[in-house]
C-alpha positions in Angstrom: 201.5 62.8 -42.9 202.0 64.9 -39.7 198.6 65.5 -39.8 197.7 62.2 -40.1 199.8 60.5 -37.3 197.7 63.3 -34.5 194.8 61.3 -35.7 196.4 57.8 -35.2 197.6 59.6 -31.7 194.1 60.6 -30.6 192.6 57.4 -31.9 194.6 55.4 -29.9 194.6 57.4 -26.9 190.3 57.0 -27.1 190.9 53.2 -28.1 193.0 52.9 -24.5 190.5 54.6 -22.4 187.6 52.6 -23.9 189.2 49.5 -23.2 190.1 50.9 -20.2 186.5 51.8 -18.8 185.0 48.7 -20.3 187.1 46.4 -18.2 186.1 48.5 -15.2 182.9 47.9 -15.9 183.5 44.1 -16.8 185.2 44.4 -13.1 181.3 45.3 -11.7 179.3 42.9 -14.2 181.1 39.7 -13.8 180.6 40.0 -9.4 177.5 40.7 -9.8 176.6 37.9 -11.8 178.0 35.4 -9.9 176.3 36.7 -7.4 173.0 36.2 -9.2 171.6 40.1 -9.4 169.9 40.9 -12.9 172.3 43.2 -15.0 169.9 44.6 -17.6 172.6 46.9 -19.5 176.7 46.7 -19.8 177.4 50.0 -21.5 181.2 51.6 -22.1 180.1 55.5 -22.6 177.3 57.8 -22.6 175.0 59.6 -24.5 173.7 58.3 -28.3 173.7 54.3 -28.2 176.7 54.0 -31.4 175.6 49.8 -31.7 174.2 47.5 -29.1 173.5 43.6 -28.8 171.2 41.6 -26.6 172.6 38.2 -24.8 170.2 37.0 -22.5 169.0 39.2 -19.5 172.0 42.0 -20.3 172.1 44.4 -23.5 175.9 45.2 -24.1 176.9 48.2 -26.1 178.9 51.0 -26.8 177.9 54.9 -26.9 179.0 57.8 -28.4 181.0 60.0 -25.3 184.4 57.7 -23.8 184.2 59.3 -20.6 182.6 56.7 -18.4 180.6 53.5 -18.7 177.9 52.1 -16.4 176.4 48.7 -15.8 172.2 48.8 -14.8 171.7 46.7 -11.5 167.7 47.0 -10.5 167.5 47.8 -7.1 171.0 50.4 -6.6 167.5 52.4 -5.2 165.7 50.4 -2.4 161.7 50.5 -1.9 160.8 52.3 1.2 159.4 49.0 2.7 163.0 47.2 2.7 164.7 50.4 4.4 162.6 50.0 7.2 162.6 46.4 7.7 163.0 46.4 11.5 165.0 43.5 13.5 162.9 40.6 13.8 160.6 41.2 11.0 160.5 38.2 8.3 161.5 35.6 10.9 159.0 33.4 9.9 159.9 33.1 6.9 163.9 32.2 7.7 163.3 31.1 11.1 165.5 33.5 12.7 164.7 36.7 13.7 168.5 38.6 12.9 169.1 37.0 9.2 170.7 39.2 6.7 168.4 41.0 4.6 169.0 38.4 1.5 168.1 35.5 2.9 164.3 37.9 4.4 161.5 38.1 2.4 162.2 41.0 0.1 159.2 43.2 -0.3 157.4 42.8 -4.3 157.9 44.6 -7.0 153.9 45.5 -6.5 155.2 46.4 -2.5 158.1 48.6 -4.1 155.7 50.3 -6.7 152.9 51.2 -4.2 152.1 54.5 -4.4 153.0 56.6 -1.4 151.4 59.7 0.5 153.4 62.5 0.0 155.3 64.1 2.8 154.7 68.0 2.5 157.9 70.3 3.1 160.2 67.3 2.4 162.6 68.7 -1.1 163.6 66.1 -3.4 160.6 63.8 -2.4 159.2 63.3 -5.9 162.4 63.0 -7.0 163.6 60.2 -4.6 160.1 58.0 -5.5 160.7 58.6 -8.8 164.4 56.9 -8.5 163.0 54.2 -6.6 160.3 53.1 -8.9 162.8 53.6 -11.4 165.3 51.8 -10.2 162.7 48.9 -9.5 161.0 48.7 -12.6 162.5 45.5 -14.8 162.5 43.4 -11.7 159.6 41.2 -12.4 157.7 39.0 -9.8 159.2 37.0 -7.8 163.0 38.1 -9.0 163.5 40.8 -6.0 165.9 38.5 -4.6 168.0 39.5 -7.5 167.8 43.1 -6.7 171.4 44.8 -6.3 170.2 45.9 -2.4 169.1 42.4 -1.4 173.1 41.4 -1.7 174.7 40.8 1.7 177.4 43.8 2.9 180.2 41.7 1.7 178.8 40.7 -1.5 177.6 44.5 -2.5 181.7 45.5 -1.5 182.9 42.9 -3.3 181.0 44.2 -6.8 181.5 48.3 -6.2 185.5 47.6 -5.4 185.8 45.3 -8.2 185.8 47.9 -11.3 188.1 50.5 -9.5 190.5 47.3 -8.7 190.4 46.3 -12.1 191.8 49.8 -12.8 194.4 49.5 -10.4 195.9 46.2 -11.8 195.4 47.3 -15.2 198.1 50.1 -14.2 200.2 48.3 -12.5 200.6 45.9 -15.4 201.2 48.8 -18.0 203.9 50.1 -15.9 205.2 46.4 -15.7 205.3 46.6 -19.2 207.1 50.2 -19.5 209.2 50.0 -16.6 210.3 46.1 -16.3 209.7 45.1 -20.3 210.9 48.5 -22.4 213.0 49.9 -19.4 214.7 53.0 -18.1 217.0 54.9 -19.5 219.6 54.6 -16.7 223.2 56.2 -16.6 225.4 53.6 -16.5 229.8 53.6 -16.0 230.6 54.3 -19.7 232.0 57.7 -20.2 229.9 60.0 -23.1 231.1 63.1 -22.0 234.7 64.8 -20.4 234.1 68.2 -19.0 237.5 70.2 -19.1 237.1 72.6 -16.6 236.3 72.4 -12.9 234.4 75.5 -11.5 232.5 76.4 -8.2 228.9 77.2 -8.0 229.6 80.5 -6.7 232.5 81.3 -9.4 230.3 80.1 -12.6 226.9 82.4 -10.9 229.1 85.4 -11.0 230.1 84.8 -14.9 228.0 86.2 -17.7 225.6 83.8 -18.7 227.5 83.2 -22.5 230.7 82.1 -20.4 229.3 79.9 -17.8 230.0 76.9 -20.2 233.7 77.6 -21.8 237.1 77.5 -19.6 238.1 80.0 -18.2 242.5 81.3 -17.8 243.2 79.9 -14.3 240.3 77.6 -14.5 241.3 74.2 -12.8 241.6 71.3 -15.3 239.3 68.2 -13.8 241.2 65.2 -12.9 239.5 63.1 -16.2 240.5 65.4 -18.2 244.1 65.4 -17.1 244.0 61.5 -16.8 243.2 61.6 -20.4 239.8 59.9 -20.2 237.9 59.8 -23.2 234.2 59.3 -24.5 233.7 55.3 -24.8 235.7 54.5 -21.8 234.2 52.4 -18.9 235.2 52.7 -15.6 235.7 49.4 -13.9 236.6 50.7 -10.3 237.5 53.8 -8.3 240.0 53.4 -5.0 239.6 50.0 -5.1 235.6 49.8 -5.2 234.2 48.0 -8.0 232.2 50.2 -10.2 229.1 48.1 -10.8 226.5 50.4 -11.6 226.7 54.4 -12.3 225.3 54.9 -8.5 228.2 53.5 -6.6 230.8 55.2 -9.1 229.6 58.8 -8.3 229.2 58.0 -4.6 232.6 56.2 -4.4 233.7 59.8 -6.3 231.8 62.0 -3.9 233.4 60.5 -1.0 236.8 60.7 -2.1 237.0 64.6 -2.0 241.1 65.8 -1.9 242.5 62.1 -2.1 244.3 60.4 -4.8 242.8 57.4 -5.9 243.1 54.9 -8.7 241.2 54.4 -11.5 240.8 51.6 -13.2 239.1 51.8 -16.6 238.6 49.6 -20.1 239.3 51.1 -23.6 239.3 49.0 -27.1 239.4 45.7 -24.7 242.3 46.6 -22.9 242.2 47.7 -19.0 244.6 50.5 -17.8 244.4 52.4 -14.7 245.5 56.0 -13.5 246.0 57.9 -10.8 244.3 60.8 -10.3 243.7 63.6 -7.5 240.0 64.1 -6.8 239.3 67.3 -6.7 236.7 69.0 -3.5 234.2 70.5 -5.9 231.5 73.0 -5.0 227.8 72.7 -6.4 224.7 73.6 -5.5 222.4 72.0 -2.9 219.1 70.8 -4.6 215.3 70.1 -3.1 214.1 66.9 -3.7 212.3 68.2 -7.0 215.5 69.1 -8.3 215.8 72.7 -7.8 218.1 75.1 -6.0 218.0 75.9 -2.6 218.7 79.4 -1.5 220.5 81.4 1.2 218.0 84.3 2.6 220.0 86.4 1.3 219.0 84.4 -2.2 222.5 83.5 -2.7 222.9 79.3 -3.7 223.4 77.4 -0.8 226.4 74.8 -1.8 228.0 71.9 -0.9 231.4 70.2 -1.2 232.0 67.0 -2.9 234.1 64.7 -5.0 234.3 65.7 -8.6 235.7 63.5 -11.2 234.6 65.4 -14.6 232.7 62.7 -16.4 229.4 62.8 -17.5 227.5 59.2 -18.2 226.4 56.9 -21.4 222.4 56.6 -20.6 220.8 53.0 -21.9 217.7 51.9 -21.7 217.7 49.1 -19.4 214.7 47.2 -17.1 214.1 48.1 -13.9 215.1 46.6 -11.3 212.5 44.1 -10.0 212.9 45.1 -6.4 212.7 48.5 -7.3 209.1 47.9 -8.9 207.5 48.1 -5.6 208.6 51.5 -5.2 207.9 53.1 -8.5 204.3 51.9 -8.3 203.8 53.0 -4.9 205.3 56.9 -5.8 202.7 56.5 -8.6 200.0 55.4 -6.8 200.2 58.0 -3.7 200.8 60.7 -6.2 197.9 60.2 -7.8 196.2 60.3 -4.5 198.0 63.5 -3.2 197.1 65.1 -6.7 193.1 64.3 -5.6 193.6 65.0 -1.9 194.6 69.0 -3.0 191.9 68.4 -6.0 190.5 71.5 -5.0 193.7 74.0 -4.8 194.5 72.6 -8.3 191.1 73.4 -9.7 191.2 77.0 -8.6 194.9 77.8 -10.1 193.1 75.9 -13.7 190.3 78.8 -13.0 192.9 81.4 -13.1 194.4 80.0 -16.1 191.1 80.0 -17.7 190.2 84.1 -16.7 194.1 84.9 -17.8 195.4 85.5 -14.7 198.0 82.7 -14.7 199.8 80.5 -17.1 199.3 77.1 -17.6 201.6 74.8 -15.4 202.4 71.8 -17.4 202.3 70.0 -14.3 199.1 70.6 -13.3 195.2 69.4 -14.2 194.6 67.9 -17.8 191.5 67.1 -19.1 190.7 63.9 -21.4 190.8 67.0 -24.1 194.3 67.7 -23.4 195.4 64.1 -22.8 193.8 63.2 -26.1 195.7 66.4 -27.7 199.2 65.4 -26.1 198.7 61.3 -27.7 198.4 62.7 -30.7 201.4 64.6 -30.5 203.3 62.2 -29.3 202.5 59.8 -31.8 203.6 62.6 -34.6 206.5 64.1 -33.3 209.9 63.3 -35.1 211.5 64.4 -31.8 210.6 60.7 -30.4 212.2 57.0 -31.3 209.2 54.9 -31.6 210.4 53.5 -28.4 210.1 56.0 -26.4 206.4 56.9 -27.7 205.1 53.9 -26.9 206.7 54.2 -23.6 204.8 57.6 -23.0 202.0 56.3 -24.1 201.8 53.4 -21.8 202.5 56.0 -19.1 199.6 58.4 -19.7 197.4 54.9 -20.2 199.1 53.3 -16.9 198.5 56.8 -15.2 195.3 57.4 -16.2 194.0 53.8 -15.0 195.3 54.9 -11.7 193.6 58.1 -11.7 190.3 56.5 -12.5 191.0 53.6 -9.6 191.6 56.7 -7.1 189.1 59.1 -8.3 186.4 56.4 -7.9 187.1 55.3 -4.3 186.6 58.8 -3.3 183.5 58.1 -1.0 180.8 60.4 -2.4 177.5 58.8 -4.6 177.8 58.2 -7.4 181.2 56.8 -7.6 182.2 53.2 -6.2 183.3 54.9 -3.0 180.2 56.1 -2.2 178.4 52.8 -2.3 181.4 51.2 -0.9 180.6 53.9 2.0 176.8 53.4 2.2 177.7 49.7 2.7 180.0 50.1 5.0 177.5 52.1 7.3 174.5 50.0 6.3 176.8 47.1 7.9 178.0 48.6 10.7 174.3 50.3 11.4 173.0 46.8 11.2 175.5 45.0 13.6 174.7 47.5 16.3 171.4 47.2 16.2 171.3 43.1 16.1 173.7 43.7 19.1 171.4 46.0 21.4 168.5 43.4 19.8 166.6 46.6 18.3 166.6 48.6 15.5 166.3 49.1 11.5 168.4 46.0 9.8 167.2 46.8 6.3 169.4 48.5 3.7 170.2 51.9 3.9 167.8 53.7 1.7 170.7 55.6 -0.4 167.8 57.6 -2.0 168.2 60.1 0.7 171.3 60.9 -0.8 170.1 62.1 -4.1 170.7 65.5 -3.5 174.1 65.6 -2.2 174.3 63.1 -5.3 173.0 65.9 -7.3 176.3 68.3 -5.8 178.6 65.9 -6.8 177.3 65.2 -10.4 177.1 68.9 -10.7 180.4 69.7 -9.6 181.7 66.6 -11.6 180.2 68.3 -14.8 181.7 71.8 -13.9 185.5 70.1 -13.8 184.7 68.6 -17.3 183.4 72.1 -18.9 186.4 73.9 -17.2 188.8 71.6 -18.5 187.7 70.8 -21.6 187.7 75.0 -22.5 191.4 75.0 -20.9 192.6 72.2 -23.0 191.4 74.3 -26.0 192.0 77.8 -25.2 195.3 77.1 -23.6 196.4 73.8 -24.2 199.7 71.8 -22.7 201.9 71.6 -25.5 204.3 68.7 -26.0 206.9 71.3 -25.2 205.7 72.4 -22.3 206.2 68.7 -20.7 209.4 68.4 -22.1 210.6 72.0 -20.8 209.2 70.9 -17.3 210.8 67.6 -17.2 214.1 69.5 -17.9 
């Protein structure tokens, strides 16, 4: 059975991702469409065709490998006699001498297929005609208008940024789901634990590790405990403040170091209050990660605070609505940071994979090990259903992210890149029109296809490396747990 639920994990993970890239690529097609350029394929994979179907102009269809998709747009590669379309040129045929390249005369396919002199000494020549006449060859005469570098700036921004967007909403709304729809577990002011004893930092460090959690003789009793406060209890209000929310009850606490305060509280339906001394407590001062900060001599560094000696009921409850912004924006710009030091990251997974360190659970995962921790989650009996479907919406919701950030990155052949080249190729063109000189075709992106080469290359060297992490030295449900705390 266990067995069979890792499947059901790893199925649905692949299902997700599909689905995912296929409405990125949906975000690409239906732009480009509109915006009449001939689509000839809309496929969701790569390698081995699994089924395809033909509607119209544009066969659809799914292949074998979920790690990508692509839609076919004739022209990404423009014919050397477009690229150096100089300013003025086709002005008889629009009338104006500075009219955007779509509404020129776009050279014919027979112009874009005419076989050039080769340039001797220049690498990748061959190699950049080839992807020209390739790119070139199921535009028939007369349809170059419909070619994907004929499109206006605006129009060729407005199809590259559409599938990454698509990516980006698609996240946002699974973490709608998760965070607003299944909700947090949040503490709130019901009491589910009384801790007896009330010891400093300093005092429970120098205990032996098996006595750290049991009283100690002389040990100070904590003021719930000696108010007789007992699991199932809800505080109501501390010195007077209202106790809405588990927040303002520890900070009301905090604050109220040495004083004696009332407590008002509800048990079986009925409201009684005490009063109580709060005692000055010392704990540890924590990093914003949650771990201890030290003195140089590697002593804790402490603070001194309220302390009550209660411990929270957690519920699952929604989010807050105006705390949505927030969570999405910390999700967003840590999935940029995490591409931003990409390359510190893929040299600690290098040492992992030569044995020279150990796998940090918060580090790079591959689709592998992503696919691996689905089905895992799906078969633990460690899990409510619940809360696997809300860790499965957050790998999903994460992973859409990932794949809106990783493809604005501006370097061929992702989105950004062309999103780049267009950006130039408009700016190029406006400074030219302005000095009334110049080249005001599109930017021949062939020229790239070599540093496009790099990229792919270094693309497929991150997908080998991960994929033989994930399965030599996998992250283990476990592992996330443990590094969660």
């Amino acid at each position: 059975m266990v067995t069979l639920l890792y499947i059901v994990g790893v199925l649905l993970f692949l299902i997700g991702i599909s689905i995912s890239i296929a409405l990125h690529e949906l975000g690409h097609l239906t732009p480009a469409k509109r915006f009449g350029v001939k689509v000839t394929h809309y496929m969701v994979g790569f390698g081995p065709t699994l089924f395809s179907f033909r509607r119209g102009e544009t066969e659809y269809g799914v292949k074998a490998l979920p790690l990508g998709g692509f839609i076919a747009m004739p022209g990404m590669y423009p014919p050397v006699e477009a690229t150096d379309r100089r300013l003025g040129e086709g002005a008889a045929a629009t009338g104006e001498g500075t009219a955007p390249i779509a509404e020129r005369s776009v050279p014919t396919v027979e112009a874009a297929r005419r076989p050039r002199r080769a340039k001797r000494g220049r690498l990748f020549e061959s190699t950049m005609a080839d992807a020209r006449d390739f790119s070139n060859q199921e535009i028939e005469p007369g349809e170059e208008h419909r070619t994907f570098y004929a499109l206006s700036v605006p129009k060729r921004l407005v199809v590259m940024f559409a599938g990454p967007f698509v990516n980006l909403v698609l996240g946002i709304l699974i973490m709608a789901v998760s965070l607003l729809g299944i909700g947090v577990m949040t503490p709130t002011t019901t009491v589910a634990t009384v801790v007896e004893c009330a010891v400093d930092a300093g005092e429970a460090a120098s205990r032996p590790a098996d006595q750290r959690q049991a009283c100690q003789s002389g040990d100070q009793l904590t003021p719930a405990w000696e108010a007789g406060i007992k699991p199932g209890d809800r505080i109501t209000s501390v010195a007077g403040v209202p106790a809405k929310d588990w927040e303002t009850l520890s900070s009301v606490i905090e604050d109220q170091a040495g004083k004696n305060v009332q407590v008002e509280f509800v048990r079986d339906g009925s409201t009684e209050t005490v009063t109580v001394p709060i005692i000055a407590h010392e704990r540890p001062r924590l990093d914003e990660r949650g771990a201890p900060l030290l003195n140089p001599d590697g002593s804790p560094q402490t603070e001194t605070e309220g302390f009550f000696g209660i411990g929270p009921v957690q519920e699952r409850m929604p989010l807050p609505l105006g705390e949505f912004p927030g969570a999405v924006w910390d999700q967003v710009s840590g999935v940029f940071h995490a591409i931003v030091t990409l390359p510190v990251k893929l040299v600690d997974i290098t040492q992992v994979a030569v044995g020279e360190k150990e796998r940090d659970a918060e580090g790079l995962v591959g689709m592998v090990g992503v696919g691996r921790v689905a089905g895992e989650i799906v078969s633990t009996d460690r899990l409510e259903v619940v809360d696997k479907a809300q860790m499965g919406l957050g790998m999903l919701g994460s992973l859409n992210i990932f794949l809106f950030a990783f493809n604005m990155i501006p370097l061929l052949p992702l989105d950004g890149g062309h999103i780049a080249v267009a950006l130039y190729e408009g700016a190029r063109r406006r400074i030219n029109q302005w000095r009334g000189r110049g080249v005001v075709g599109p930017f021949d992106t062939a020229k790239l296809l070599p540093l496009t080469y790099v990229v792919i290359g270094l693309m497929l060297c991150m997908t080998a490396l991960l994929v033989y992490v994930d399965l030599v030295k996998p992250i283990t449900l476990d592992a996330i747990f443990r590094s969660a705390g």
